[in-house]
VMD Tcl script that draws the C-alpha trace (Angstrom):
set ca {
  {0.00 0.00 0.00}
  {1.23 3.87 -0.51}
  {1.84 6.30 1.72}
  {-1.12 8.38 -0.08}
  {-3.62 5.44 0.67}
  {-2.98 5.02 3.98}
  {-5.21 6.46 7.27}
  {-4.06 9.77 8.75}
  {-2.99 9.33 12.52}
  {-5.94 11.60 13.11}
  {-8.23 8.83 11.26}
  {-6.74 6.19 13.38}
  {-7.40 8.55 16.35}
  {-10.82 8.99 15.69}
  {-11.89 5.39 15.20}
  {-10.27 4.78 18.55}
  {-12.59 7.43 20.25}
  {-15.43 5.61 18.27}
  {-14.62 2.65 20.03}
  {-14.57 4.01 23.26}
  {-18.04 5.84 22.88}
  {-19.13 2.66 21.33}
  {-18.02 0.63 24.76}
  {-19.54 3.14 27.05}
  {-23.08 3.04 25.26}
  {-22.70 -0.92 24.96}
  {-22.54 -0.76 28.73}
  {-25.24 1.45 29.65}
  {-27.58 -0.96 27.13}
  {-26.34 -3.92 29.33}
  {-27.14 -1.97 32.59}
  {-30.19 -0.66 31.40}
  {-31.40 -3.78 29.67}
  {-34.81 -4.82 30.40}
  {-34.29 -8.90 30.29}
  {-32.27 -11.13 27.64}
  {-33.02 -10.29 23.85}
  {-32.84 -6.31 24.85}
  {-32.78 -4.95 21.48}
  {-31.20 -2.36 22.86}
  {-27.99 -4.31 24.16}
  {-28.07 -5.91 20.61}
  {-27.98 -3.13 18.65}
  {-25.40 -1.52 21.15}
  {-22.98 -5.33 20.62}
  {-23.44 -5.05 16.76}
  {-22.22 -0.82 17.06}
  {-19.75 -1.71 19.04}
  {-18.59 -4.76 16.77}
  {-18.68 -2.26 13.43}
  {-16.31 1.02 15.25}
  {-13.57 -2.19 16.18}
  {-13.26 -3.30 12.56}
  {-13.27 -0.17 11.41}
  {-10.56 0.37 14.28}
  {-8.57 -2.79 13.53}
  {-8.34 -2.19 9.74}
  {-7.40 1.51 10.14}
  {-4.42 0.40 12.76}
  {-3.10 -1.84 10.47}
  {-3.39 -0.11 7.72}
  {-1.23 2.43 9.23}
  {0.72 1.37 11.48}
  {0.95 -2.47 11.12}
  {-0.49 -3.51 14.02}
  {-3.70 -5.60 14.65}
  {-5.98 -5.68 18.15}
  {-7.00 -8.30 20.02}
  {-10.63 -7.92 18.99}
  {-12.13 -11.41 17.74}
  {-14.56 -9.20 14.94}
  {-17.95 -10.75 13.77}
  {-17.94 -11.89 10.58}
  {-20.27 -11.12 7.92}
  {-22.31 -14.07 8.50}
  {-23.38 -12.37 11.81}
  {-26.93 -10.54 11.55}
  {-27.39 -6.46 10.97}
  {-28.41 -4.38 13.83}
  {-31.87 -4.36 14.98}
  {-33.75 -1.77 13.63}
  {-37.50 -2.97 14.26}
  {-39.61 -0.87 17.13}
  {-38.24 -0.62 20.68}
  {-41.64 -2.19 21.71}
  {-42.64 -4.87 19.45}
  {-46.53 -5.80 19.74}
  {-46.12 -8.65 17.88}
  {-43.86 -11.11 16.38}
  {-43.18 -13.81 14.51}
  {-41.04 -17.23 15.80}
  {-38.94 -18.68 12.57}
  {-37.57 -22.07 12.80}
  {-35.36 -24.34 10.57}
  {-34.38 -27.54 11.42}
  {-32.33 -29.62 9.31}
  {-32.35 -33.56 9.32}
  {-30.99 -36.61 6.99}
  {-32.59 -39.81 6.64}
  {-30.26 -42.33 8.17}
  {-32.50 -45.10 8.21}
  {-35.14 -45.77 6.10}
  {-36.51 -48.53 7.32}
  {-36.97 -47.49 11.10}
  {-39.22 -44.08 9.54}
  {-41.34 -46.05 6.89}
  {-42.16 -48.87 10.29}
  {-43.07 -45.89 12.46}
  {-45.19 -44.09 9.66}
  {-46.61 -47.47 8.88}
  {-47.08 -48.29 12.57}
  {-49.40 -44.22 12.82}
  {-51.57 -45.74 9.82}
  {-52.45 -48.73 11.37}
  {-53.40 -47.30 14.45}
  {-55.27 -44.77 12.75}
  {-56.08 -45.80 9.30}
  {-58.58 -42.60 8.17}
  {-55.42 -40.56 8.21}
  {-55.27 -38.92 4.96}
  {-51.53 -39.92 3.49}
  {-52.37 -38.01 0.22}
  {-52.77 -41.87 -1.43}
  {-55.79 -42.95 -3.45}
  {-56.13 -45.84 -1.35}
  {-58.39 -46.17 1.74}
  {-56.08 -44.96 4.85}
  {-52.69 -45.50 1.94}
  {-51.41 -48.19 4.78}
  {-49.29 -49.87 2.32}
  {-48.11 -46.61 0.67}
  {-47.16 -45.33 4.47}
  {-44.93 -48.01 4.86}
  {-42.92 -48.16 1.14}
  {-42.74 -44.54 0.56}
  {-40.22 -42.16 2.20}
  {-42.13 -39.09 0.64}
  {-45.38 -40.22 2.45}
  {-43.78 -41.94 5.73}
  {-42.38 -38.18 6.32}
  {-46.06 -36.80 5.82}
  {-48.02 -39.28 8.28}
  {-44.71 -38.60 11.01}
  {-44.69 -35.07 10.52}
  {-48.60 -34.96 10.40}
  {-48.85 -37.12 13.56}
  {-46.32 -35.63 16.07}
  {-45.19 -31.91 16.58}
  {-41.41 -30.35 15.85}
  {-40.13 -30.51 18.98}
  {-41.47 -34.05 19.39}
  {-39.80 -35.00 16.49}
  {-36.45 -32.61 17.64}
  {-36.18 -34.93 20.99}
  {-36.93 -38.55 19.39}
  {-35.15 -38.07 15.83}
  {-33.58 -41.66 16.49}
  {-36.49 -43.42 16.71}
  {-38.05 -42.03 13.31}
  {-34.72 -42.98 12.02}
  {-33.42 -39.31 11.29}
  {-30.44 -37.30 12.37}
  {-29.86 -33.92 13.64}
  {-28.54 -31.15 11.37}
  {-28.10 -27.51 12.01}
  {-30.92 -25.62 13.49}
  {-31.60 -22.34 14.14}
  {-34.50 -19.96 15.73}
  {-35.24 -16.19 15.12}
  {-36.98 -14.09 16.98}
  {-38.50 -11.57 14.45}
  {-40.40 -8.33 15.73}
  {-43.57 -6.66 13.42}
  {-45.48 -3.63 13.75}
  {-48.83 -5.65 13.82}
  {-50.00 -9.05 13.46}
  {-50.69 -10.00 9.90}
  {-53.64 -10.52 8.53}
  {-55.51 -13.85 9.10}
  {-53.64 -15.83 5.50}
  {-51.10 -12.83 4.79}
  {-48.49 -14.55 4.33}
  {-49.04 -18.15 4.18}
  {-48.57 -18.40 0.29}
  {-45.02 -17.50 0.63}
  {-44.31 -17.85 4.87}
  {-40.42 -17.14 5.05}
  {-40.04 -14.60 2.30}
  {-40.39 -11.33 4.32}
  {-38.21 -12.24 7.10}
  {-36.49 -9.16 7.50}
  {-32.85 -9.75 9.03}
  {-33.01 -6.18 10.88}
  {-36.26 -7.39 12.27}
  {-34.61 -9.88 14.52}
  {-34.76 -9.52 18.41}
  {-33.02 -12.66 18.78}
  {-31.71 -15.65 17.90}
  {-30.88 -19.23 18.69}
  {-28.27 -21.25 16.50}
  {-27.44 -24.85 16.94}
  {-24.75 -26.43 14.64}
  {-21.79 -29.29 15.25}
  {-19.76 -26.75 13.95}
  {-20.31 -25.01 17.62}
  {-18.81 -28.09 18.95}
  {-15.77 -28.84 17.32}
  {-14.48 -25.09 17.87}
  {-15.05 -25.96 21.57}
  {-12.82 -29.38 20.77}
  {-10.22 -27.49 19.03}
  {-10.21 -24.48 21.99}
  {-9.79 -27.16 24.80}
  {-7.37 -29.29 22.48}
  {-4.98 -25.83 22.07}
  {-5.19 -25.35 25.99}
  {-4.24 -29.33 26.41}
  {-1.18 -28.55 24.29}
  {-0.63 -25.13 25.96}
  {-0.51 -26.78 29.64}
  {2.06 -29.87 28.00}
  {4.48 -26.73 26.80}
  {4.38 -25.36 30.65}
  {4.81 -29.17 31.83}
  {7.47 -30.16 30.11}
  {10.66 -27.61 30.89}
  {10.07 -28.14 34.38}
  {9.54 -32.21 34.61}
}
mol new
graphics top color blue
foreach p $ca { graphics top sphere $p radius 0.5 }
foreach p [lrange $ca 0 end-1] q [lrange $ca 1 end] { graphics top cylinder $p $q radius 0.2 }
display resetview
């Protein structure tokens, strides 16, 4: 880079105050908040995340130098910008599962039909028992049908699925929609700067946690081993 591209020390300068008005708002959001999911504290975490990249990138820019900051990266959501006092609000869930065994989900979707065989499997045939049981497409209907989500979330094995990613957002609205709105189309207007909260579950989670403990493992052997 050229000395003409790079930030003035009085850019540098200022980004640093930005961060330190940004850390004394973030704290009054915390003290003030009114319960977990304050938008307020939310929107105060993701201003506070935005002045230290700006912050970061300027000081190396100039000078060289990084920060210990661990930034969000642009995966992470925008800040809240829905009403400070939501009247209503809409819970969006996606769960993600694979098929692991085939055979255990068409028996239990099989074993729904014959215990109630005027279920209506989509099939032509009274009750589609045999369908229920040789079909994937239609075993997934009659278990889905039968039991709700978070049935389904805690006994996955015995349907014969496994557990992907899954995730939960808390999205604020104005008003409640219309009876119908939005049923056409259900996820297409969830608006990411809507979003009071949200809830992320991934195995991806869990092996940064494996890796972090693994590095401290190694860290303690480095200590061990001059003095042993």
């Amino acid at each position: 880079m050229s000395d003409a591209a790079q930030p003035s020390a009085a850019e540098v300068r200022a980004a640093a105050e930005a961060v330190k008005a940004a850390l004394d708002r973030h704290l009054d959001a915390v003290e003030r908040r009114s319960g977990e999911g304050d938008p307020a504290v939310y929107a105060a975490f993701n201003e506070l995340a935005a002045a230290a990249e700006v912050y970061d990138e300027l000081l190396y820019d100039a000078y060289d130098e990084v920060t210990p900051f661990e930034i969000p990266g642009d995966d992470s959501l925008p800040a809240y910008a829905g009403p400070e006092e939501p009247s209503a609000l809409s819970v969006l869930i996606r769960r993600d599962y694979t098929v692991v065994e085939p055979r255990r989900l068409l028996s239990q979707a099989q074993r729904i039909v014959d215990l109630d065989p005027d279920i209506d499997t989509g099939n032509d045939a009274p009750g589609g028992g045999a369908a229920a049981g040789e079909s994937v497409h239609t075993a997934l209907g009659v278990v889905f049908g039968e039991f709700e989500p978070d049935e389904i979330a805690s006994r996955h094995k015995e349907f014969g699925l496994e557990e992907g990613d899954s995730t939960l957002w808390v999205v604020a609205a104005e008003e409640q929609p219309e009876p119908g709105e939005w049923l056409s189309a259900p996820f297409d207007q969830a608006d990411p700067h809507m979003v009071v909260c949200r809830f992320d579950v991934s195995s991806v989670f869990d092996e940064e946690l494996d890796e972090e403990i693994d590095e401290e493992d190694e860290d303690d052997l480095e200590v061990l081993e001059p003095g042993s």
